[in-house]
C-alpha positions as CSV (number, residue, x, y, z in Angstrom):
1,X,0.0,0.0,0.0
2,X,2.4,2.1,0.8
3,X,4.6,1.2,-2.3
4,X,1.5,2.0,-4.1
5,X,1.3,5.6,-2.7
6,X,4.7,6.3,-3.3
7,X,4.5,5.7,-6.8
8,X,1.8,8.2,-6.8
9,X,3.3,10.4,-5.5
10,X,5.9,10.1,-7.9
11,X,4.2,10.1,-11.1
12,X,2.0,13.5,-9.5
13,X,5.9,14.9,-9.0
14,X,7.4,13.8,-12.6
15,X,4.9,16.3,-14.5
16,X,6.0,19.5,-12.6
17,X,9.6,18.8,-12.4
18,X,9.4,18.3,-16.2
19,X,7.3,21.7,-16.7
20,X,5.8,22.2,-19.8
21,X,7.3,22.5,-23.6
22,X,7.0,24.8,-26.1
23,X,5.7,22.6,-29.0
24,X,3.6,20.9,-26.5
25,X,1.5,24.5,-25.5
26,X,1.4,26.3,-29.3
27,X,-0.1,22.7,-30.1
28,X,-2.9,23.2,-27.4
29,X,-3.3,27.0,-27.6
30,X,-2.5,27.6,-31.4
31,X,0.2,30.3,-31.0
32,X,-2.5,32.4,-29.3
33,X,-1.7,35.0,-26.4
34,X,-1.9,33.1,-23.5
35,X,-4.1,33.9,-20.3
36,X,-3.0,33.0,-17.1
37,X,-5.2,32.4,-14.2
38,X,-5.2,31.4,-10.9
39,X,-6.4,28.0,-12.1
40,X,-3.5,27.0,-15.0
41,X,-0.5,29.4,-13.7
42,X,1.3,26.6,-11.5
43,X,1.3,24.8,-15.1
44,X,1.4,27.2,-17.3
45,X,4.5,29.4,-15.7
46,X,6.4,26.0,-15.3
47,X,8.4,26.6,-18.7
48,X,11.0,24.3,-19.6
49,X,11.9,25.2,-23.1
50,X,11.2,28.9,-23.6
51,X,11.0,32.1,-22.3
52,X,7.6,34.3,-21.4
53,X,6.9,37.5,-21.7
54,X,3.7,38.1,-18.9
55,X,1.5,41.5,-19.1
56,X,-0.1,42.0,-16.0
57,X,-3.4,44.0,-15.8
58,X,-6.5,45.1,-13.8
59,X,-9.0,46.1,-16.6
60,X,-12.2,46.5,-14.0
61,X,-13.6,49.3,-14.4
62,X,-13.5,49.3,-10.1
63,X,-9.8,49.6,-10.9
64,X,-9.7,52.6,-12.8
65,X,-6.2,51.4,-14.5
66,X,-6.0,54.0,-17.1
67,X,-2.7,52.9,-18.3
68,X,-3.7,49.2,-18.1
69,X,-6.6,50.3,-21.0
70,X,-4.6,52.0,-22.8
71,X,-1.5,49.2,-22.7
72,X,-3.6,46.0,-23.9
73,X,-4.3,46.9,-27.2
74,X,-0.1,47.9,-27.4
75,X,0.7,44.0,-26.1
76,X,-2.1,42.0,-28.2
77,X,-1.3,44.1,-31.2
78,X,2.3,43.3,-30.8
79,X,1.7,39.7,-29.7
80,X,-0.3,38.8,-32.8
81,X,2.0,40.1,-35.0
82,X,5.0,38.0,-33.2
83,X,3.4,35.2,-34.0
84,X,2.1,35.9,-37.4
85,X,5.8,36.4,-38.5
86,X,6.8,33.4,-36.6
87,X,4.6,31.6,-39.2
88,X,6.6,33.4,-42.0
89,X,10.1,33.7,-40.8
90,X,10.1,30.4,-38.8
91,X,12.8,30.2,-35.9
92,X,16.1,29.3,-36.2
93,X,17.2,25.5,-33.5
94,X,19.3,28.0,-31.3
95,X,16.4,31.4,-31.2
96,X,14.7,32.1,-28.1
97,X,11.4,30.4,-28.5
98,X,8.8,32.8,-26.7
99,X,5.4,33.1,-25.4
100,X,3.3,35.7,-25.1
101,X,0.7,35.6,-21.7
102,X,-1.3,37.9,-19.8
103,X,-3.1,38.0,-16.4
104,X,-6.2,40.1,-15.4
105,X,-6.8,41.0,-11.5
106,X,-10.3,39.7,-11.4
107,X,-9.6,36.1,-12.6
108,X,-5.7,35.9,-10.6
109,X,-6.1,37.1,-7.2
110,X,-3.8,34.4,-5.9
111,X,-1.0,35.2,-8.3
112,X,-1.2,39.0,-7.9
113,X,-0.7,38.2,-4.3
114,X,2.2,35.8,-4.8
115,X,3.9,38.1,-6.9
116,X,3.4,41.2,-4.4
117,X,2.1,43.5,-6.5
118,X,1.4,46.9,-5.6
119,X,0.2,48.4,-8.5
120,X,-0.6,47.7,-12.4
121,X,0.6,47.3,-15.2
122,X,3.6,45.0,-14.7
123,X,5.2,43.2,-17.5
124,X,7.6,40.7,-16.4
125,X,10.1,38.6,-18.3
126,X,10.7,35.1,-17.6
127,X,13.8,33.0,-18.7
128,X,13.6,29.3,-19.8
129,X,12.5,27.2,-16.3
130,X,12.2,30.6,-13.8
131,X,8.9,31.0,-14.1
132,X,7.6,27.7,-11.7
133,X,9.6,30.4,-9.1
134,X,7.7,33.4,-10.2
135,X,10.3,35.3,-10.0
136,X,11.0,37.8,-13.0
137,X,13.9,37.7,-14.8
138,X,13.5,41.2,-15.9
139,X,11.0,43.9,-15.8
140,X,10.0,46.4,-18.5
141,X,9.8,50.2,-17.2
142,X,6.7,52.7,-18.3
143,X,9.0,55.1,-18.2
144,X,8.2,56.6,-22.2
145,X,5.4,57.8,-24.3
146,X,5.6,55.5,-27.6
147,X,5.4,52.2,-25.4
148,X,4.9,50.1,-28.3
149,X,8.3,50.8,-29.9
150,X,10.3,50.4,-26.2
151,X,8.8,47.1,-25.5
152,X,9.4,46.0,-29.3
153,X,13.3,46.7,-28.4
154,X,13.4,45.9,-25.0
155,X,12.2,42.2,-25.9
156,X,14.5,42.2,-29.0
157,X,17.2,42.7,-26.5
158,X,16.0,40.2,-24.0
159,X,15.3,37.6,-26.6
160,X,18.2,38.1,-29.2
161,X,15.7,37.3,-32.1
162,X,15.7,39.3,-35.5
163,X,13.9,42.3,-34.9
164,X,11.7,41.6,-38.6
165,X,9.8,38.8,-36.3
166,X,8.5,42.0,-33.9
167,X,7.8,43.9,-37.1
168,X,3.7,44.8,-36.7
169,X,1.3,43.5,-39.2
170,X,-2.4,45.0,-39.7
171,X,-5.0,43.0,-41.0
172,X,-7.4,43.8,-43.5
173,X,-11.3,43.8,-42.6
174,X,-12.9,43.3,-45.9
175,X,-16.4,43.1,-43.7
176,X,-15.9,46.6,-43.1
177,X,-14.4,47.4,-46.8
178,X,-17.1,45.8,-48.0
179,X,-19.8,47.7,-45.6
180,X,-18.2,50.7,-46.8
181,X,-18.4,50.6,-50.2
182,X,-21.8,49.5,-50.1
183,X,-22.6,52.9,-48.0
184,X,-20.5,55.4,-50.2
185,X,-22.5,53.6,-53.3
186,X,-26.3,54.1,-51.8
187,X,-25.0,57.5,-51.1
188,X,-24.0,57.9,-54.2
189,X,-27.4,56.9,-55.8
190,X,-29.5,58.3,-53.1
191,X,-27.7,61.9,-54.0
192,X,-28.1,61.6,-58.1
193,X,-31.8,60.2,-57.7
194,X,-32.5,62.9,-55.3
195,X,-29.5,66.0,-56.3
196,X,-32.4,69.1,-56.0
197,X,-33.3,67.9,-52.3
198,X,-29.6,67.0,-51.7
199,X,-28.5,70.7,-52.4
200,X,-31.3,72.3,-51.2
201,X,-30.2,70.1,-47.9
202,X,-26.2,71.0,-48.5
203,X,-27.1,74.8,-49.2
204,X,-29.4,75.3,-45.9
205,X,-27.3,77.9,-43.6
206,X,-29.4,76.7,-40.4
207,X,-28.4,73.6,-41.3
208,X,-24.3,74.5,-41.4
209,X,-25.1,76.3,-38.3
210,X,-26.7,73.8,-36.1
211,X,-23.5,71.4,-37.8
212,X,-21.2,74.1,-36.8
213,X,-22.3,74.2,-33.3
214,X,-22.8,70.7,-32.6
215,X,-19.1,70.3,-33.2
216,X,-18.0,72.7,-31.4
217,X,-19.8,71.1,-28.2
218,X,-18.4,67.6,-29.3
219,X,-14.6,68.6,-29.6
220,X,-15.2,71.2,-26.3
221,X,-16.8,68.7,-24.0
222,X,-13.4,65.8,-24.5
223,X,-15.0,63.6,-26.9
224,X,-11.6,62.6,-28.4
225,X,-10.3,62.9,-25.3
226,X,-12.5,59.8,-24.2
227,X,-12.0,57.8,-27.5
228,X,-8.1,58.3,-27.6
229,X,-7.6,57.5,-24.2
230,X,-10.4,55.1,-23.8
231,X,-11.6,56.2,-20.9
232,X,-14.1,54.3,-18.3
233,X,-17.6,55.2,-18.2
234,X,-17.7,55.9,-14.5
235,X,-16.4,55.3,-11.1
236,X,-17.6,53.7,-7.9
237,X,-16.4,54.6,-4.4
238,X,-16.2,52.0,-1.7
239,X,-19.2,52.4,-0.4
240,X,-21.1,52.2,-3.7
241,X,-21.9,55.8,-4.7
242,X,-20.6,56.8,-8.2
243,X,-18.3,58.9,-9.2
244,X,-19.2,61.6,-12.1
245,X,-16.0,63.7,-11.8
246,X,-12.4,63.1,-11.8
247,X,-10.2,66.5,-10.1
248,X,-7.1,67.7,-12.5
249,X,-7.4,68.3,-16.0
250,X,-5.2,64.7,-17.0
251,X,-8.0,62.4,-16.9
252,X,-11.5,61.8,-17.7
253,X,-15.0,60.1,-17.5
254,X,-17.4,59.6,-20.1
255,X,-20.1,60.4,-18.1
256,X,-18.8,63.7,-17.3
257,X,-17.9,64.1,-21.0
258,X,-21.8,63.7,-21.7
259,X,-23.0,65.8,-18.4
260,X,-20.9,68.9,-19.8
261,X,-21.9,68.4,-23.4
262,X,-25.7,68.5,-22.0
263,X,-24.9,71.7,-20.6
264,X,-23.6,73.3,-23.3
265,X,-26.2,72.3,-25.5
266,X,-28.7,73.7,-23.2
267,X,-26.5,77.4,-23.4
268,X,-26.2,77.3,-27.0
269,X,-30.2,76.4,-27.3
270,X,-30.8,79.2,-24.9
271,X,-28.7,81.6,-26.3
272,X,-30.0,81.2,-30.3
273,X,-33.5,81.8,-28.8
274,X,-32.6,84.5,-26.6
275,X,-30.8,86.4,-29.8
276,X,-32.9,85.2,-32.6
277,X,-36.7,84.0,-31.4
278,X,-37.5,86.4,-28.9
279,X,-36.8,89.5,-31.4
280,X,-39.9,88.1,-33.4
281,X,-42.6,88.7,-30.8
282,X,-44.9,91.6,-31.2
283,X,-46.1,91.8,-27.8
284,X,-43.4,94.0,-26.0
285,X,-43.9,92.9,-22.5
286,X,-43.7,89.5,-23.9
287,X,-40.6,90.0,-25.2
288,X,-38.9,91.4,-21.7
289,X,-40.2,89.0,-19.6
290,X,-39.1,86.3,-22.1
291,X,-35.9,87.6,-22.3
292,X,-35.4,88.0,-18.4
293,X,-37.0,84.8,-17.6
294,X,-34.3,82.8,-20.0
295,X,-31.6,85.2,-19.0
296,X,-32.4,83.9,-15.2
297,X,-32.1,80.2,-16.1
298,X,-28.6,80.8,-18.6
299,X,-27.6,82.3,-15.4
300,X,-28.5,79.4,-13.3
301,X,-27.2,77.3,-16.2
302,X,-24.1,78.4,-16.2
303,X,-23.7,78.6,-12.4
304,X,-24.0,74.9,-12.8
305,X,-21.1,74.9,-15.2
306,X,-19.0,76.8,-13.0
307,X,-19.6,74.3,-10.0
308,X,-18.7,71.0,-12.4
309,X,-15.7,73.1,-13.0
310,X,-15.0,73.0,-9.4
311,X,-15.1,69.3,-9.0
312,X,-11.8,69.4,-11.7
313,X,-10.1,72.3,-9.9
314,X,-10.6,72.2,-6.6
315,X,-8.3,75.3,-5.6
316,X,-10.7,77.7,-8.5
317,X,-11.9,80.9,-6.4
318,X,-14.6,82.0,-7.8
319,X,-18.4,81.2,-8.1
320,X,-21.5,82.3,-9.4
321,X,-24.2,80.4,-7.3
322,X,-23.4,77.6,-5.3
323,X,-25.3,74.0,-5.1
């Protein structure tokens, strides 16, 4: 019996001494990117044969990791393209064979707390049979602004391999091609079938206006802002209550993108119809108390502005009417 245990034991022993191969994980996993979870990393980190590169992240929106957002696309772009010119190239019997991987807070608790980590993103570098330790081999530094291109040399350097297999590839969406030349061509027809509405529609100056000013609220409010930065919706607090305001003038939610947008649309739509409706009316008295009643809300309205410009700059001195 007890002969029978220990062999047990031993076979349970043999697998993670031996750790596992390269040829044997791009056979299970396709040559994808990797992600590593509280569940696989014992096996998965055990790496005989070749060398992992291991992009730690917390994309929760709880998190509020804007760097971690911003980052991902950087490493799965980069990854992708690895191994599509792995497929090309092919690697040489003495090049570094490598793995991209990637762990997300939520799904590796137990890891994050092995490896001590303090704060996110981390991207960690793990020679040939050091990962089973956890221990990095090396760690890259977010300490520039075109991170793609540092971590492209930084892991030429740390792997030795020909800088052509880190080379990025884009891939062509002929769905969206195809999409789009089937919208520029109903255009097209719609506008030929229909040219005298079309310029009546193109030649309308309330039109251009109402264009003209809906931009300007758009580019105003941090629209581009959000969608280069890919900023979170909103934030939660501890104790459950959002968040609609981040202070400083660095960062950004949406929904505080959309709550100042709403307020300068309001101000605009108040201002055209103090300037251009209210001249119209016949009735005099109509007119004033028209015009002072909407001059009494712009002024409320834009006491509300000033107070949302608080919440970003705290240390601001001045206010209209406080709420």
């Amino acid at each position: 019996m007890r002969f029978a245990s220990l062999l047990l034991s031993i076979g349970l022993l043999i697998p993670a001494c031996l750790g596992v191969r390269y040829e044997t994980l791009t056979s299970k996993y396709k040559k994808n990117i990797l992600k590593i979870t509280d569940a696989n990393y014992q096996n998965l980190l055990n790496n005989e044969d070749f060398d992992i590169v291991l992009y730690l992240t917390a994309s929760s929106p709880q998190v509020g990791c804007v760097l971690c957002n911003e980052f991902q696309p950087v490493f799965e772009q980069l990854a992708a393209s690895f191994y599509e010119n792995l497929e090309t190239h092919g690697l040489g019997s003495d090049d570094t064979k490598l793995i991209f991987a990637y762990s997300d807070f939520p799904d590796s608790r137990k890891l994050f707390q092995q490896l001590a980590l303090n704060n996110v993103p981390k991207v960690y570098y793990y020679n040939a049979q050091q990962g089973i330790g956890l221990k990095p081999s090396d760690e890259f530094m977010f300490m520039s602004t075109d991170l793609l291109s540092t971590l492209t040399s930084w892991l030429v350097a740390k792997t030795h391999l020909s800088p052509e297999l880190f080379n990025l590839r884009t891939k062509v969406n002929y769905t969206e091609l195809l999409l789009t030349f089937c919208i520029v061509f109903g255009l097209g027809v719609t506008i030929i079938l229909n040219y005298k509405r079309v310029l009546a529609i193109i030649t309308n100056k309330r039109g251009w206006q109402a264009l003209s000013i809906l931009l300007v609220i758009l580019f105003t409010s941090g629209y581009m802002f959000n969608l280069i930065r890919n900023t979170q919706y909103i934030r939660t607090n501890k104790d459950g209550s959002n968040i609609y305001f981040i202070g400083g003038h660095q960062a950004q939610l949406g929904v505080e993108t959309q709550i100042i947008s709403v307020i300068y649309g309001l101000f605009c739509a108040g201002m055209v119809i103090l300037v251009d409706l209210f001249k119209k009316f016949d009735n005099a008295k109509l007119r004033l108390f028209s015009s002072v009643g909407l001059s009494i809300a712009l002024f409320v309205l834009y006491s509300i502005l000033v107070t949302c410009f608080h919440a970003k700059n705290t240390g601001y001195p001045y206010w209209l009417l406080k709420f």
